[in-house]
C-alpha positions as CSV (number, residue, x, y, z in Angstrom):
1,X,0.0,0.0,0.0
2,X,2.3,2.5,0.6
3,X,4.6,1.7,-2.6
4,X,1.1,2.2,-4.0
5,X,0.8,5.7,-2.9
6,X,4.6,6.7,-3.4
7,X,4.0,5.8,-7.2
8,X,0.9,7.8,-7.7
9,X,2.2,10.6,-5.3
10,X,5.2,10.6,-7.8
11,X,3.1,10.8,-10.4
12,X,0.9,13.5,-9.4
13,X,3.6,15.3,-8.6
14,X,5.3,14.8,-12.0
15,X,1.7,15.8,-13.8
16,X,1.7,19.1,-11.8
17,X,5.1,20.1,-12.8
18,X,4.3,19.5,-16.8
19,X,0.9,21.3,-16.4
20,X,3.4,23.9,-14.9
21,X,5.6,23.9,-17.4
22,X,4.2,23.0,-20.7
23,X,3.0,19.7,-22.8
24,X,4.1,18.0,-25.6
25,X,2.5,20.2,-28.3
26,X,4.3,23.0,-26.5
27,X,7.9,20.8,-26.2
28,X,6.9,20.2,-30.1
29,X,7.2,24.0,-31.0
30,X,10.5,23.9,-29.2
31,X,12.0,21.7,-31.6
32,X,14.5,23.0,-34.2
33,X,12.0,22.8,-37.8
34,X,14.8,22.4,-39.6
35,X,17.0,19.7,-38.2
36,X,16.0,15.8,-39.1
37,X,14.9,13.5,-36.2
38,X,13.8,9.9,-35.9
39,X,10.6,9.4,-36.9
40,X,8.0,7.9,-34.4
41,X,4.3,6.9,-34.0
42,X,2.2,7.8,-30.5
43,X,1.1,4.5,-29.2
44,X,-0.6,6.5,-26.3
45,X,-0.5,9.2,-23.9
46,X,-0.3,8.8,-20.2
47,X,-1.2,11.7,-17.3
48,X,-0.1,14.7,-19.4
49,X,3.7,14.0,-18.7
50,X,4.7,11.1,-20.4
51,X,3.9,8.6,-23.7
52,X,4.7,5.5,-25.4
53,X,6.3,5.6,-29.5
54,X,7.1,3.1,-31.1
55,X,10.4,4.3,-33.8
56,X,11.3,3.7,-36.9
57,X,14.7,2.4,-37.1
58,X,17.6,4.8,-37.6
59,X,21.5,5.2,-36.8
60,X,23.7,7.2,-34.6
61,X,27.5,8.4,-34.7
62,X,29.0,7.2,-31.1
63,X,31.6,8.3,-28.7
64,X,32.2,7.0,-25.1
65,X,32.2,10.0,-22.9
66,X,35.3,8.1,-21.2
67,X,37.5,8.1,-24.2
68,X,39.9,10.5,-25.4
69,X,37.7,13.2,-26.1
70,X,36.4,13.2,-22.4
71,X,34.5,16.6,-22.2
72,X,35.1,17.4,-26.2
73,X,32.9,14.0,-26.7
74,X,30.3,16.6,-28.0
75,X,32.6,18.7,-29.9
76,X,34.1,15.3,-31.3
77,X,30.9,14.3,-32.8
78,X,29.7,17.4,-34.1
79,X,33.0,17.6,-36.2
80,X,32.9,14.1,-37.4
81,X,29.1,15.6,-39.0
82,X,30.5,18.8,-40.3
83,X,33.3,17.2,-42.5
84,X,35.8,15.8,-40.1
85,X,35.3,12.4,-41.5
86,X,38.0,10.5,-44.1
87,X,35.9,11.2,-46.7
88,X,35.5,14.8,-45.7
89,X,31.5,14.9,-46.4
90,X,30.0,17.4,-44.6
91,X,26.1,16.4,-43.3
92,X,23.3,18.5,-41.7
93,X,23.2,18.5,-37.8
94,X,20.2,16.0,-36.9
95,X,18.5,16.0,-32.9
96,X,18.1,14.7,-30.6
97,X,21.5,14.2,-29.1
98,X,21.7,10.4,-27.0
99,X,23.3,10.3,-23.6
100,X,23.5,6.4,-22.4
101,X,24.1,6.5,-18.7
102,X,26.5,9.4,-18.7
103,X,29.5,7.0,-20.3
104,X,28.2,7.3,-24.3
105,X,27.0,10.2,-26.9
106,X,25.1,9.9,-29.8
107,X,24.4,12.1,-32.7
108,X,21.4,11.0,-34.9
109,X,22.9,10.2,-38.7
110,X,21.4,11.6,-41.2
111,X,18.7,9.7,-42.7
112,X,20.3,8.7,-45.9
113,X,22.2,6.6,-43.7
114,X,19.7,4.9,-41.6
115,X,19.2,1.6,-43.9
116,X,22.8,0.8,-44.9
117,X,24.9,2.4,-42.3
118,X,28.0,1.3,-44.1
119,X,27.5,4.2,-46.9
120,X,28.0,6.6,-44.1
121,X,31.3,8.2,-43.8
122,X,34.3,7.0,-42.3
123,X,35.5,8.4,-38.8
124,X,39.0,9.4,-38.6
125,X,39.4,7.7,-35.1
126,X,38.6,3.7,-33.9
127,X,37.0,6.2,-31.1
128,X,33.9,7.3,-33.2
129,X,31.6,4.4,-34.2
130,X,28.7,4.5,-36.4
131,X,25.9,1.7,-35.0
132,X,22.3,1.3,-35.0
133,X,20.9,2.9,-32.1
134,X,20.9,1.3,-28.9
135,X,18.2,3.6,-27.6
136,X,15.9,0.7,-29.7
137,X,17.6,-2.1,-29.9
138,X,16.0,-4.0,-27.4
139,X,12.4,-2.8,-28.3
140,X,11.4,-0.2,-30.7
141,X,9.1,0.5,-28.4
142,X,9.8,3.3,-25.8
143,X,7.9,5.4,-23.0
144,X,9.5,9.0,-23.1
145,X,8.9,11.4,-20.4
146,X,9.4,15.3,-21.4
147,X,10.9,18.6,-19.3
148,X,12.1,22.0,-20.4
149,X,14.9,23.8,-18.5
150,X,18.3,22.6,-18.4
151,X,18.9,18.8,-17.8
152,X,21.1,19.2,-14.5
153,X,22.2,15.2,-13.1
154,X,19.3,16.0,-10.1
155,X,16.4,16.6,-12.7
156,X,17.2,13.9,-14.6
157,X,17.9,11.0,-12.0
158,X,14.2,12.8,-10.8
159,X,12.4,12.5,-14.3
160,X,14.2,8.6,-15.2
161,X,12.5,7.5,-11.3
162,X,9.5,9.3,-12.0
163,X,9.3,7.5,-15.6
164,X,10.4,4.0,-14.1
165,X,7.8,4.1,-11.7
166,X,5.0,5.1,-13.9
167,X,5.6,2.7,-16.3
168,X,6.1,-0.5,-13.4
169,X,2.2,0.9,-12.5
170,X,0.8,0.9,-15.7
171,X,-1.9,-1.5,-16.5
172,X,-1.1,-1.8,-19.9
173,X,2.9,-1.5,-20.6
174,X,6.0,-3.2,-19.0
175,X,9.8,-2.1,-19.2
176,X,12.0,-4.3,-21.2
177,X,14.6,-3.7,-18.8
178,X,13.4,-3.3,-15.2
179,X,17.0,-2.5,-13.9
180,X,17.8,-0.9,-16.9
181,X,19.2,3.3,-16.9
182,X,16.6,5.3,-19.5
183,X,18.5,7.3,-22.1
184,X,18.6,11.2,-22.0
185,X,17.6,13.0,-25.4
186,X,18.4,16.8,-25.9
187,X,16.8,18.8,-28.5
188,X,18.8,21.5,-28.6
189,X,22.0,23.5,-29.0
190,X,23.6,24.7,-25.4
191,X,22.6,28.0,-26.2
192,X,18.8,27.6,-26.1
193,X,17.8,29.4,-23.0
194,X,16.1,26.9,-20.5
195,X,12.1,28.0,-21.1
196,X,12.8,26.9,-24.8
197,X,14.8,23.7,-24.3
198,X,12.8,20.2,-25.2
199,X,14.3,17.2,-22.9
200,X,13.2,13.4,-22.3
201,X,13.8,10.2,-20.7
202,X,13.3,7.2,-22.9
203,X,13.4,3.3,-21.5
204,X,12.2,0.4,-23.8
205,X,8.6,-1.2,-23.1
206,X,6.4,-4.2,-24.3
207,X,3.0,-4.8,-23.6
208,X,1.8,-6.3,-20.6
209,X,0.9,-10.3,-21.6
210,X,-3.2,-10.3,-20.6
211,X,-3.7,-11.8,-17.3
212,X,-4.5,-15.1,-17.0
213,X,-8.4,-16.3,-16.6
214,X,-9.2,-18.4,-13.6
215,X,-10.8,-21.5,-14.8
């Protein structure tokens, strides 16, 4: 009973904060019109603070945060889309930008690439990977949970608990993953001030099996 009203106490208090703050048709308007992102389908909407997608698939350009680069991880990337490839192609910036549990980045490739990743161009270090997304490869089926503002380490560890627990309640969806880390996504450039930034927390989900029918 009382995990019962910690979940929905978390999730009230999650719902308040979005009506607060804005909702997805709001965090829609906040992202950049003319950079490519996955594309996704709404499988439904839960509470006014978080939904289910199912995506398309698509590739990413990789660095672990812990590599060479260490804080330029970001910088890294970005050149390897402008032109700092072997092939010296330069590409449009994409968003989201990944974080895996604070250890990986990921750019979204363009989608030219998203089929045969192998046309895409070659990195000029063993450091910078081109890979299907992680983000889906257990389930191309995620919950995301959205917030504006900056995404400090405190609101984030908040939103992936609040997002966790929601999904563990939910009647109709399970997490792939139960002890799995939900990915960060980040819609826009460090310069965006924080009442115009688009954020989320995505973790992979199925669909609950249908309960069984006493005989």
């Amino acid at each position: 009973l009382s995990t019962s009203r910690g979940v929905w106490g978390l999730e009230r208090e999650m719902v308040g904060r979005n009506r607060r703050q804005t909702t997805m048709a709001e965090m829609l308007d906040r992202t950049p019109k003319d950079l490519e992102t996955p594309e996704y389908s709404v499988e439904g909407e839960y509470g006014g603070c978080w939904e289910v997608r199912d995506y398309k698939k698509f590739s990413v350009v990789s660095a672990q945060m812990e590599s060479s680069f260490g804080p330029g991880t970001f910088n890294a990337l970005a050149g390897y889309i402008f032109g700092s490839n072997k092939e010296g192609v330069k590409m449009a910036m994409t968003t989201p930008v990944i974080n895996k549990g604070g250890s990986k980045m990921s750019f979204i490739m363009p989608s030219d690439y998203w089929e045969d990743k192998g046309k895409s161009p070659t990195p000029m270090t063993e450091d910078v990977t081109i890979e299907d997304s992680d983000m889906v490869a257990d389930s191309s089926t995620v919950a995301a949970m959205w917030f504006g503002g900056y995404a400090t380490k405190e609101e984030v560890d908040r939103r992936k608990k609040a997002l966790l627990s929601m999904v563990e309640s939910s009647e109709e969806w399970e997490l792939v993953s139960p002890d799995g880390d939900p990915f960060l996504l980040q819609y826009n450039d460090p310069f965006q001030p924080p009442w115009k930034r688009r954020n989320e927390v995505v973790a992979a989900v199925k669909r609950r099996a249908p309960a069984a029918v006493a005989a």
